[in-house]
N, C-alpha and C positions, 0 to 999 in steps of 0.2 A: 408490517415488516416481517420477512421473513428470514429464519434462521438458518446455518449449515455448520455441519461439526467442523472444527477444525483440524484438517487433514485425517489423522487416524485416531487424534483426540477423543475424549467425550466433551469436550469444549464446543459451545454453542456460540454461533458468533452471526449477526448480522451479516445479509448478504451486502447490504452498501454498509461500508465504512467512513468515517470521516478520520483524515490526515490532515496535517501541521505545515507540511514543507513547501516554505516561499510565502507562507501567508504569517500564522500565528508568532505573535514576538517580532515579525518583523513589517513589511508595508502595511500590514491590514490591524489598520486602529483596535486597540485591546478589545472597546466594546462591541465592533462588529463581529471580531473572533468570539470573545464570550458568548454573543446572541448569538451564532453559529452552532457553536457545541449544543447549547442549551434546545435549540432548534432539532437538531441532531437526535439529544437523549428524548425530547419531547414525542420525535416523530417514530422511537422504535428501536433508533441504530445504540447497539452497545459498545460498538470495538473503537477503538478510540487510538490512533496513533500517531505518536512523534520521532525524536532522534535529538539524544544527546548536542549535535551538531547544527540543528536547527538554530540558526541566529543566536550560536554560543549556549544552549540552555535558555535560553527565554521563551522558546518554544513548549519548552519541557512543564515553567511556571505557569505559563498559560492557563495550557491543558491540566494540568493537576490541579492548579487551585479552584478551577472551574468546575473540576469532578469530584472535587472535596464535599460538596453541597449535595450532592446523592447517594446514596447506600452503595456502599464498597463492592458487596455483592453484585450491583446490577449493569454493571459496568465491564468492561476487558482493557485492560490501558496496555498497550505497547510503546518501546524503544528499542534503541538500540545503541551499540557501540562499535568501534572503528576509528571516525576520522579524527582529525588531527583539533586536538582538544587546550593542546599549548606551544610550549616551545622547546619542551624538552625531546629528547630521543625515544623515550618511553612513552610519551604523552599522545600515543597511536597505535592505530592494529588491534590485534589478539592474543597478546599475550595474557598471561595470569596478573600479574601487576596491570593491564592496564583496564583491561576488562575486569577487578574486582575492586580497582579505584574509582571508575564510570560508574559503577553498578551502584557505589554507596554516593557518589556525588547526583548521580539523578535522583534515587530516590531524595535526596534532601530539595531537592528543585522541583521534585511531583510534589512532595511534602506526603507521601506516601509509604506503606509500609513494604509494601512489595508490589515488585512486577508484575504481570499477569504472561507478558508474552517479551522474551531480549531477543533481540535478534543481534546476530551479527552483521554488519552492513554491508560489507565486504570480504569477499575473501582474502586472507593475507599468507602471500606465500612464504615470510619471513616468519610465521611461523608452525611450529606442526602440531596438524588439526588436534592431535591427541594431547596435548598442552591446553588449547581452548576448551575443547570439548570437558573436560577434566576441572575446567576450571569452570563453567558453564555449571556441570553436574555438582560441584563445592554449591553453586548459590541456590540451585534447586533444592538441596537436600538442608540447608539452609532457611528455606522457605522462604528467601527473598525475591526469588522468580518462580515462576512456576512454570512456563512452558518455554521449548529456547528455538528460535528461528534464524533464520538465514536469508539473506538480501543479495541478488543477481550472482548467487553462485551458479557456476555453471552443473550439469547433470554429472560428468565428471566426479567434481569435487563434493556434491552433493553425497553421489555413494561410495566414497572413500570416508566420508562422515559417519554414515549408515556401518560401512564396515571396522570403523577404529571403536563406536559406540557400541557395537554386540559384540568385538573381542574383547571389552574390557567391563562390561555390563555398566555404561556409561547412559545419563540419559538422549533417547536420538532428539533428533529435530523433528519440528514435524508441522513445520511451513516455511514456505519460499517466497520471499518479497519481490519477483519480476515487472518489469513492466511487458505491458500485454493490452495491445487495443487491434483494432484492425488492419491498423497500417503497421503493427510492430507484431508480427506472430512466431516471434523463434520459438519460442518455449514451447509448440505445438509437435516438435517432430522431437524432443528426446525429454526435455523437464518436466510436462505432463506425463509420458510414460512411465518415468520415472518416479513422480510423486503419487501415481496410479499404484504401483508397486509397493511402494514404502510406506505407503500411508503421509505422504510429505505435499499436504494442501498448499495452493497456490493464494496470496492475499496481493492480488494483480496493483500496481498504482501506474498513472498517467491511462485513464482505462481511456478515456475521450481525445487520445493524441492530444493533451496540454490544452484543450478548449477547441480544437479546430473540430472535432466532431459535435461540436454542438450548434454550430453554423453561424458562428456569429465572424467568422472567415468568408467574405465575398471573392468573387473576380476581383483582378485589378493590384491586387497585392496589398492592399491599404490595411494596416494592423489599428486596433483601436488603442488611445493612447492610455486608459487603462486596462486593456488587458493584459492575459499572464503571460502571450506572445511578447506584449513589449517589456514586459518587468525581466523576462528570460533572454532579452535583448535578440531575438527575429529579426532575420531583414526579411526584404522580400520575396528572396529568394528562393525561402524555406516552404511559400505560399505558391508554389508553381502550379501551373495551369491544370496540367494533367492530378494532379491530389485535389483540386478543388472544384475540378469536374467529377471525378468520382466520387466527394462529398455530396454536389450538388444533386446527383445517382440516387445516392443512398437517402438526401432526404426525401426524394420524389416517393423510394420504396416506403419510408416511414410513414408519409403522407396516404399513403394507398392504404397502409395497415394501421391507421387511425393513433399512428404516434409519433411523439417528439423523436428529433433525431435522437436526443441526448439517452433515450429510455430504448429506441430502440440500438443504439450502440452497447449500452451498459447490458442490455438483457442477452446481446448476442455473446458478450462476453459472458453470462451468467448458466449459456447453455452447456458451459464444459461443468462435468461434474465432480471433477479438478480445485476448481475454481473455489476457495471458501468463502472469498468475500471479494469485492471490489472497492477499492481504495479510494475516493475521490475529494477532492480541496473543497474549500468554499468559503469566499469571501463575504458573503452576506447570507444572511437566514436562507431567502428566498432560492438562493443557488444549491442548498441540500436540500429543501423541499422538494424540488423539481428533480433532483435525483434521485433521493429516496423513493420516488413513487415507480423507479425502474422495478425495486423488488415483486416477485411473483411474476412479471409481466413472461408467458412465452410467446417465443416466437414462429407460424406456424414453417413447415418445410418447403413451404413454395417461396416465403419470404428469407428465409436459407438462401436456398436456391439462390434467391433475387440477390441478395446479400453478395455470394459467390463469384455470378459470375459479373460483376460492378468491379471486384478486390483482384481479380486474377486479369486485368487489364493492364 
């Protein structure tokens, strides 16, 4: 496995990660989740993330009590806070009440002492950033986080962060939760530059378009009835001809360059040096195996190229 700081960090962090959401605490049997993770810490990967809102907190259980059984140090656990957690008015967003009531109710559901990485999941315009940010830098200096992140804020709001955090000598951010595969590349014309600037590392999820870059999406529209297409409820119309032609492109390219689709998607994305990690699910051991073994892999410039011009069709 190999390592990348996180963003402007001196945080070392696995370039594939393993994530929670739509799997752990919910369809996918405790034990296949546990041999997951375990499969996970086995093969290299340290960063480790959920969200509060994962199937209520049992996402959260999962992953913590699973992590519990390895040395605190050798590990990075992420969350986060945001979504709607009950049924009160306050039981949402970012404010200081509700982001320093999350913060003590996850860790009792990691069963852990502290966070390694809180992100925020969203931005919320109801409240002002210097309220969060403010109440973010209380739990760092606290030592019950340590580093504090942000989830599909846009470039914008990112450095409006960066500037309320150095007017006030607050702690900055310093990763962005986006998704980013090759059918989803915003964050390439202002988030990357941006994160280049500030030192604000990208930890990309949905890197494989939700499974369809891994080819197990044929012609025809047919979804298989366990896959995360049908749990994310796909028709078939999501599977149209032209995105499964230029799947079928890309793995002819992969094939040429002596690799799985799944490794040569993940590496392409691991060619930004933006990039700290790459986020990815997995329902069974053997599904991080097969991804994990993207790390290192480069990809040479003709296979770029080849890559290119498949995407700009």
């Amino acid at each position: 496995m190999n390592y990348r700081r996180l963003g402007g960090s001196g945080l070392k962090v696995s370039e594939i990660s393993l994530g929670s959401w739509l799997t752990y605490g919910g369809y996918v049997e405790r034990e296949n989740a546990v041999n997951s993770i375990r499969a996970a810490y086995d093969l290299g990967i340290n960063f480790f993330d959920t969200a509060n809102v994962y199937e209520r907190g049992e996402a959260e259980k999962v992953v913590g009590e699973t992590l519990k059984s390895y040395p605190r140090e050798s590990y990075v656990l992420a969350t986060k806070v945001f979504g709607n957690m009950g049924d009160g008015p306050n039981d949402k967003g970012l404010s200081r009440k509700h982001i320093m009531e999350q913060c003590h109710a996850s860790l009792k559901r990691l069963g852990h002492d502290y966070i390694d990485l809180y992100y925020c999941h969203r931005f919320s315009p109801e409240t002002p950033i210097e309220e969060t940010l403010r109440a973010l830098d209380d739990l760092v200096r606290q030592g019950k986080i340590l580093y504090v992140g942000v989830s599909q804020w846009t470039a914008a709001q990112m450095q409006a962060a960066v500037g309320v955090a150095d007017r006030y000598l607050l702690d900055r951010i310093v990763v962005n939760q986006p998704i980013y595969n090759m059918f989803d590349r915003y964050i390439e014309e202002e988030v990357i530059p941006l994160g280049e600037k500030y030192g604000i590392g990208q930890v990309v999820y949905s890197p494989l378009a939700q499974g369809l870059l891994t080819g197990k999406y044929t012609s025809g529209g047919q979804i298989p009835s366990d896959s995360r297409a049908a749990k994310l409820g796909w028709d078939e119309k999501k599977l149209d001809e032209q995105r499964l032609g230029q799947v079928q492109q890309l793995q002819s390219i992969a094939d040429e360059a002596g690799l799985s689709l799944t490794h040569l998607a993940l590496a392409w994305i691991l060619r930004q040096d933006n990039v700290s990690s790459a986020l990815v699910g997995a329902s069974r051991p053997e599904q991080i195996q097969q991804n994990a073994g993207a790390a290192g892999v480069k990809l040479s410039e003709d296979v770029l190229t080849a890559i290119e011009e498949v995407l700009k069709k």
